[in-house]
C-alpha positions as a Markdown table, in Angstrom:
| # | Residue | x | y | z |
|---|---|---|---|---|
| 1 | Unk | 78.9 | 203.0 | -8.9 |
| 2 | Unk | 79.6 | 204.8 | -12.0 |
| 3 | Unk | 78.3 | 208.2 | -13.0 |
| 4 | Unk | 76.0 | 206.8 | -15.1 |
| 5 | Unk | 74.5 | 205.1 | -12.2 |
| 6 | Unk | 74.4 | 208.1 | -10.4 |
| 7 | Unk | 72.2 | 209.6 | -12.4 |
| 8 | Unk | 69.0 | 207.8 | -11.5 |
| 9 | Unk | 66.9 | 205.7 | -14.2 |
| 10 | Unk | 65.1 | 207.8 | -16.7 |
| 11 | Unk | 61.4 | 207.6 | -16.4 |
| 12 | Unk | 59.0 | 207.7 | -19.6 |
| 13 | Unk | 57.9 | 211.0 | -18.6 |
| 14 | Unk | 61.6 | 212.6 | -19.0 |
| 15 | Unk | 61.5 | 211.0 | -22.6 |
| 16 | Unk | 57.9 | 212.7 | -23.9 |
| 17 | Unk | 58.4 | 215.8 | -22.2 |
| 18 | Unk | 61.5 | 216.9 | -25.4 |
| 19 | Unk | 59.8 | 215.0 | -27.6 |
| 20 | Unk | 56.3 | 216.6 | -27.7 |
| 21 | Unk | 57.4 | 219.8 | -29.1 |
| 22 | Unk | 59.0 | 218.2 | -31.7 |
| 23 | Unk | 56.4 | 215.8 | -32.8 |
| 24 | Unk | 54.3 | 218.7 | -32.9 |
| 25 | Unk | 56.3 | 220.8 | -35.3 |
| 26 | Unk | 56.4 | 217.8 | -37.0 |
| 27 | Unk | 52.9 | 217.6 | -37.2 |
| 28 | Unk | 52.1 | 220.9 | -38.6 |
| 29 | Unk | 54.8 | 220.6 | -40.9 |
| 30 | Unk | 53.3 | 217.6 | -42.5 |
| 31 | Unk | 49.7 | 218.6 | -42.1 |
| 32 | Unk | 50.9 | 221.9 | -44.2 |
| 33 | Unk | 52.7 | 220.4 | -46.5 |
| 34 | Unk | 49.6 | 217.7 | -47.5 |
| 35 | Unk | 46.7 | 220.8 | -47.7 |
| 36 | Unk | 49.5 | 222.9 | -49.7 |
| 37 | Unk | 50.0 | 220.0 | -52.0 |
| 38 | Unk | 46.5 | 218.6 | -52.0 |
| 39 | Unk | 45.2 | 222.5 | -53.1 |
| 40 | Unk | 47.6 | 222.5 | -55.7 |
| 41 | Unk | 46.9 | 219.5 | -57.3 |
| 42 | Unk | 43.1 | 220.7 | -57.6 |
| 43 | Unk | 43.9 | 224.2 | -58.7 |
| 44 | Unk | 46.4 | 222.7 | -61.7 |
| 45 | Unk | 43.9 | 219.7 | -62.2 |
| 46 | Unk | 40.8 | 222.1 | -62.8 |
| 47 | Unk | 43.0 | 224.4 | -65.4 |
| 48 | Unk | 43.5 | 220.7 | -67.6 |
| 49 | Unk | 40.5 | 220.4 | -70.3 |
| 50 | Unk | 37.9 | 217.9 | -68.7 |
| 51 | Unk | 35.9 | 217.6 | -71.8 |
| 52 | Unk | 36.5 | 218.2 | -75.4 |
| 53 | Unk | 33.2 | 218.5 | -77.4 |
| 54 | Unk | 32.9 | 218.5 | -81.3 |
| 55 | Unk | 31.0 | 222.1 | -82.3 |
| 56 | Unk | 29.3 | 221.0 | -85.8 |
| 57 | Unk | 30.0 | 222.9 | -89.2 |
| 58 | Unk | 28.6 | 223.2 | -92.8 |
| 59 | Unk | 29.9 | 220.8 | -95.0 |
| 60 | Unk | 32.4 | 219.8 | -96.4 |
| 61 | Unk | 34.0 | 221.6 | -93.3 |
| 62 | Unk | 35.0 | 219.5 | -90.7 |
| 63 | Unk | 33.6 | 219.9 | -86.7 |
| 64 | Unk | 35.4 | 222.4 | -84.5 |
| 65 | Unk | 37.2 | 220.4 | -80.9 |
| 66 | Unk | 36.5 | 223.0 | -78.5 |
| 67 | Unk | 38.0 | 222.0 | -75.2 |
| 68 | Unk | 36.9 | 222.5 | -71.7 |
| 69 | Unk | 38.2 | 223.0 | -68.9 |
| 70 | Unk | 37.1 | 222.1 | -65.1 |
| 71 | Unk | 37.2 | 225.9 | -64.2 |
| 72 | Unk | 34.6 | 226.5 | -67.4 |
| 73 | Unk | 32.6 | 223.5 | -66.1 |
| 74 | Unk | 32.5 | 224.5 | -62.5 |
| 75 | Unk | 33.8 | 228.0 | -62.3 |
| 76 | Unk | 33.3 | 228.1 | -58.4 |
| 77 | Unk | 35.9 | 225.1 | -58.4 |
| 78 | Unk | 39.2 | 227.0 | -59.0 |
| 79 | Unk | 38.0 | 229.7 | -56.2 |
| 80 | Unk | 37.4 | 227.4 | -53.8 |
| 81 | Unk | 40.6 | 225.5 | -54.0 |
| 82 | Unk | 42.6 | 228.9 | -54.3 |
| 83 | Unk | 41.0 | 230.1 | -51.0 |
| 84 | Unk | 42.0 | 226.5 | -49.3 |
| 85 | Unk | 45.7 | 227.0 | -50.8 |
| 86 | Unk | 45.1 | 230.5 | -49.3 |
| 87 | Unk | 44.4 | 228.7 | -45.9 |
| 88 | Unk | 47.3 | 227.0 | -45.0 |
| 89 | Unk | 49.4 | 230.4 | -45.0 |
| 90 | Unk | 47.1 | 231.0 | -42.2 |
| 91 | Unk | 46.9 | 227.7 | -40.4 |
| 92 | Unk | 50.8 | 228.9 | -40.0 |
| 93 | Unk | 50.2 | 232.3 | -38.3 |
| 94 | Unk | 47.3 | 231.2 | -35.7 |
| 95 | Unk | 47.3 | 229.4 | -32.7 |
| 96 | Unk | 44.8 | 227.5 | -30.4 |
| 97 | Unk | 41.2 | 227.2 | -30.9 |
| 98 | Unk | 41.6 | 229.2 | -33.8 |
| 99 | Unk | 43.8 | 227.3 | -35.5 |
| 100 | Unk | 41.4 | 224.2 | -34.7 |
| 101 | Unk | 38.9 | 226.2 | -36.4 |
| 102 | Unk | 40.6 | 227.1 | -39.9 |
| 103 | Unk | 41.3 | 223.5 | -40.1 |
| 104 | Unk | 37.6 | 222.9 | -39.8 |
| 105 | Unk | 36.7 | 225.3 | -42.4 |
| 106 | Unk | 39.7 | 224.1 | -44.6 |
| 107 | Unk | 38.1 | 220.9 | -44.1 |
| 108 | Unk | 34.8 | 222.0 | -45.5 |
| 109 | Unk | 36.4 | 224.2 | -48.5 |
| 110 | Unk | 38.4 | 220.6 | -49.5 |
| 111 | Unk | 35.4 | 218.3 | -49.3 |
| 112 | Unk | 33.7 | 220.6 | -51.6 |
| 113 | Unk | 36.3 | 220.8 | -53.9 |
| 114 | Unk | 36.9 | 217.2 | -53.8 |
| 115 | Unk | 33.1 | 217.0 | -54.3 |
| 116 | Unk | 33.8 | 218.9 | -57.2 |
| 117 | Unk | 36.1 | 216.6 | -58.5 |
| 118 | Unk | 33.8 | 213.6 | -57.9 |
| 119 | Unk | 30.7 | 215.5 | -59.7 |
| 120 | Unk | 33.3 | 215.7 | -62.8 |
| 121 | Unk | 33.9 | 211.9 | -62.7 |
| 122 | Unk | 29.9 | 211.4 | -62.9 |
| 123 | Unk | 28.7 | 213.9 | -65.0 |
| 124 | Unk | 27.3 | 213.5 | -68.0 |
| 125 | Unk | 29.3 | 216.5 | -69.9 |
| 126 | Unk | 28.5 | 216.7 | -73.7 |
| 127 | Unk | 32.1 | 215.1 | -75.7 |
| 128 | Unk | 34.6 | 213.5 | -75.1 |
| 129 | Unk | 35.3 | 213.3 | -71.2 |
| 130 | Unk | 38.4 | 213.1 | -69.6 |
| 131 | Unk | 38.0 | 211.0 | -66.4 |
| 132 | Unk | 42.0 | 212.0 | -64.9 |
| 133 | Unk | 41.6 | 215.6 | -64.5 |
| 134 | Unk | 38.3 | 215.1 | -62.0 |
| 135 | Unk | 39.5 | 212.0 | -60.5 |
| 136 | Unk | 43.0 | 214.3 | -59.7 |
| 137 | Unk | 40.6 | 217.0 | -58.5 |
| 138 | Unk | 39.0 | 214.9 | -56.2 |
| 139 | Unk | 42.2 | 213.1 | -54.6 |
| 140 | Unk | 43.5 | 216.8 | -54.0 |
| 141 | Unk | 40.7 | 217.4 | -52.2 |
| 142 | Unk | 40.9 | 214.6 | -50.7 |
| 143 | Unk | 44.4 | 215.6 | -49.1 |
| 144 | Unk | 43.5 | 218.6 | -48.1 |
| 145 | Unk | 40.8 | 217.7 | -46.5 |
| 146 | Unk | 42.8 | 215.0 | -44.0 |
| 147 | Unk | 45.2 | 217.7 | -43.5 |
| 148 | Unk | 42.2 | 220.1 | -42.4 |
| 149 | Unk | 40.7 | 217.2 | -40.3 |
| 150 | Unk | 44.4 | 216.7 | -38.5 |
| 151 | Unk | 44.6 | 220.4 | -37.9 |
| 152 | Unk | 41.1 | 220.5 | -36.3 |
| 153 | Unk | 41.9 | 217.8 | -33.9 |
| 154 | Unk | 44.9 | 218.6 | -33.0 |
| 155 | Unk | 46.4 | 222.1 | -34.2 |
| 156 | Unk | 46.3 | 223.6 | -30.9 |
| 157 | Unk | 49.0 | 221.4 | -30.1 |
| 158 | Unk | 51.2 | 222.1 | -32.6 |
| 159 | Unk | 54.2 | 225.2 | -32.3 |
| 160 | Unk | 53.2 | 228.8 | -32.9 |
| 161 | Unk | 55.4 | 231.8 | -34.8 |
| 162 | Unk | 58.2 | 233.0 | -32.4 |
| 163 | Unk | 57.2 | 235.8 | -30.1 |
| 164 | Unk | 60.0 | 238.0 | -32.2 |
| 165 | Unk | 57.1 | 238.6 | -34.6 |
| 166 | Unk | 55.0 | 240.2 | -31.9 |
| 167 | Unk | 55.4 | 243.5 | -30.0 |
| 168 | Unk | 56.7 | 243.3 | -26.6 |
| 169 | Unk | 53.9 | 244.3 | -24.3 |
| 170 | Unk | 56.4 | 246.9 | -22.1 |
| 171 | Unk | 57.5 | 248.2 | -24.8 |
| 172 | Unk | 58.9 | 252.0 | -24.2 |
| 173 | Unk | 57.4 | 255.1 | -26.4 |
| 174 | Unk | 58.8 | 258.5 | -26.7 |
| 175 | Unk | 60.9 | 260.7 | -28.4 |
| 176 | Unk | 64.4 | 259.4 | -29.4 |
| 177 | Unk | 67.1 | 260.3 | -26.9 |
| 178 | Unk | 69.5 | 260.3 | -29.6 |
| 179 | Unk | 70.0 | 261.5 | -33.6 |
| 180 | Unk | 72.1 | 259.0 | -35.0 |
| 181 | Unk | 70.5 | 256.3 | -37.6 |
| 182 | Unk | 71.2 | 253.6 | -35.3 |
| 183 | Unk | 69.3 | 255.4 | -32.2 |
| 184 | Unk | 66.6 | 255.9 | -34.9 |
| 185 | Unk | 66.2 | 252.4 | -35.4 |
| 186 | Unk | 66.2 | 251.0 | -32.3 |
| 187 | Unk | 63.8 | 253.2 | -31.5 |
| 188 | Unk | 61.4 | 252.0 | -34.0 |
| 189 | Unk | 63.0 | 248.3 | -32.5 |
| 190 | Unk | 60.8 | 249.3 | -29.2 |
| 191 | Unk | 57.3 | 250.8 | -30.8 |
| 192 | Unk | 58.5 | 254.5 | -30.5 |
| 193 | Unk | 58.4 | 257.0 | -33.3 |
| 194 | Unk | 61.6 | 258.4 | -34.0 |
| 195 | Unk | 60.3 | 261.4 | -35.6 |
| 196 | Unk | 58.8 | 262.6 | -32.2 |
| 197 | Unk | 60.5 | 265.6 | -30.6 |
């Protein structure tokens, strides 16, 4: 028998067990990465001029192009898709049922931006339209949205920030039992304030 025997078959169950985590991970990462890009694309879509229309002058003068943009159009558009870019900074610092439930509010913010998007395509704006800003607009939307709609279903699977960015439970307050800078530091490294005598 050789030591490879000896070890026993490996079951399906030894497989998933390292493997979850990382799928997970991988997950979020991906899930992140399509809301951040998805909100991007929207905000730099709605800054492009949707619509250029021709302002009228006395002759001989020729008309005046004034362009605008989706953010003059809709001005509720850029804020919506800043405050879902804003989101996925925080999909990264929650955990749990929480974190389930930004992703269901992301998802809401995107549709509505995506919506926003859409009513650009449709509209019936004075001038010339442009139908690639909008249509951009509403495929960003469209990302983030999926993202948020992954996240809600399954973000309280994914990893959460190390426990070296919380403060230890038992950690020990009190005056400093020393007065050099490094004392004073680790000090502050358990919750206690170093200026305490």
């Amino acid at each position: 028998m050789s030591a490879g025997d000896e070890a026993g078959p490996v079951s399906a169950g030894d497989d998933a067990g390292p493997g979850r985590p990382r799928s997970g991970r991988r997950e979020l990462r991906y899930a992140v990465l399509l809301g951040v890009a998805g909100a991007g694309l929207s905000i730099w879509a709605v800054s492009r001029s949707w619509v250029v229309e021709l302002a009228p002058r006395p002759a001989p003068l020729p008309p005046v192009r004034v362009a605008r943009t989706g953010a003059q159009l809709l001005p509720w558009l850029p804020a919506l898709a800043l405050v879902t870019l804003a989101g996925w900074g925080a999909v990264l610092a929650t955990r749990g049922r929480v974190r389930r439930l930004l992703g269901g509010v992301l998802t809401g913010l995107a549709v509505a931006v995506a919506a926003g998007g859409g009513y650009g395509l449709v509209a019936g704006f004075n001038g010339e339209i442009s139908r690639q800003w909008p249509l951009l607009c509403l495929l960003g939307g469209g990302c983030a949205a999926a993202a948020g709609v992954l996240t809600a279903l399954r973000g309280d699977r994914w990893s959460v920030m190390g426990a070296r960015y919380e403060r230890s439970a038992g950690a020990a307050t009190g005056p400093v039992s020393g007065r050099s800078a490094r004392d004073a530091w680790d000090a502050l490294d358990r919750g206690a304030d170093p200026t305490d005598d």
